[in-house]
C-alpha positions, 0 to 999 in steps of 0.5 A: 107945406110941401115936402121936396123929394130930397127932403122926403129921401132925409127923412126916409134915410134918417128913419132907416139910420135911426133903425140900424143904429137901434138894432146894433144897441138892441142886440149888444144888450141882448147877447151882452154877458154878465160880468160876475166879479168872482171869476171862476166859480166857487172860491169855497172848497165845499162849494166846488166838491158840491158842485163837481159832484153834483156834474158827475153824479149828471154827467156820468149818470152816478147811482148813489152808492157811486156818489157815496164811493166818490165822497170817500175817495174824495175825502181820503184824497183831501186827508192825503194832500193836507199830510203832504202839505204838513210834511212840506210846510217848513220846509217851504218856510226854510226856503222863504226865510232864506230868500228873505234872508239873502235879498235882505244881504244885497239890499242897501239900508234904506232899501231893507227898510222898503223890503221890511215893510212889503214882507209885512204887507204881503203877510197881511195878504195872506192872512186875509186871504186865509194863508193862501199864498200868491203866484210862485215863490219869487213874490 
């Protein structure tokens, strides 16, 4: 069997063809980054103060008694917000409940009942999100 030119030139362009598409694959899968579905970083709060600490201590080229300074203003830091989060607290909780209170007064009957069981939903949320609460105080 004798091959033509121009079958010859198909083949020859198939090849190159064949190539460039494996070339655009090859590279996808070599420079594609991994998806990692905990976006952004550490969710523990231990876990992020160990891993600021440790960039710091690199960064900043921290001797240890400085990275014994940072730890003790860190946790004096911690202590001061959880006061003013103790001292806030019912006071934010006022505020809700009278949010809750006046949404309730402009709903219809049948639209309270909706609202009764979103607000249960949403206290679930928290739970399991040990009271960590969601964006803002409108939801």
């Amino acid at each position: 069997m004798k091959l033509t030119k121009t079958t010859i030139a198909l083949y020859i362009g198939l090849v190159f063809a064949s190539g460039i598409v494996l070339g655009v694959f090859g590279d996808r899968l070599y420079t594609a980054s991994a998806v990692n579905a905990k976006q952004g970083g550490p969710k523990n709060p231990e876990e992020f103060r160990k891993k600021m600490v440790a960039e710091w201590q690199t960064r900043l080229s921290l001797s240890d008694d400085q990275v014994l300074k940072l730890n003790i203003i860190l946790d004096d830091t911690r202590s001061q917000f959880h006061e003013a989060r103790q001292k806030m607290d019912p006071e934010m909780q006022a505020i809700r409940r009278s949010q809750q209170n006046r949404i309730r007064e402009m709903l219809k009957p049948e639209q309270r009942e909706e609202y009764e069981k979103m607000l249960v939903e949403r206290e679930k949320r928290e739970k399991e999100n040990h009271g960590r609460r969601g964006p803002g105080p409108g939801f």
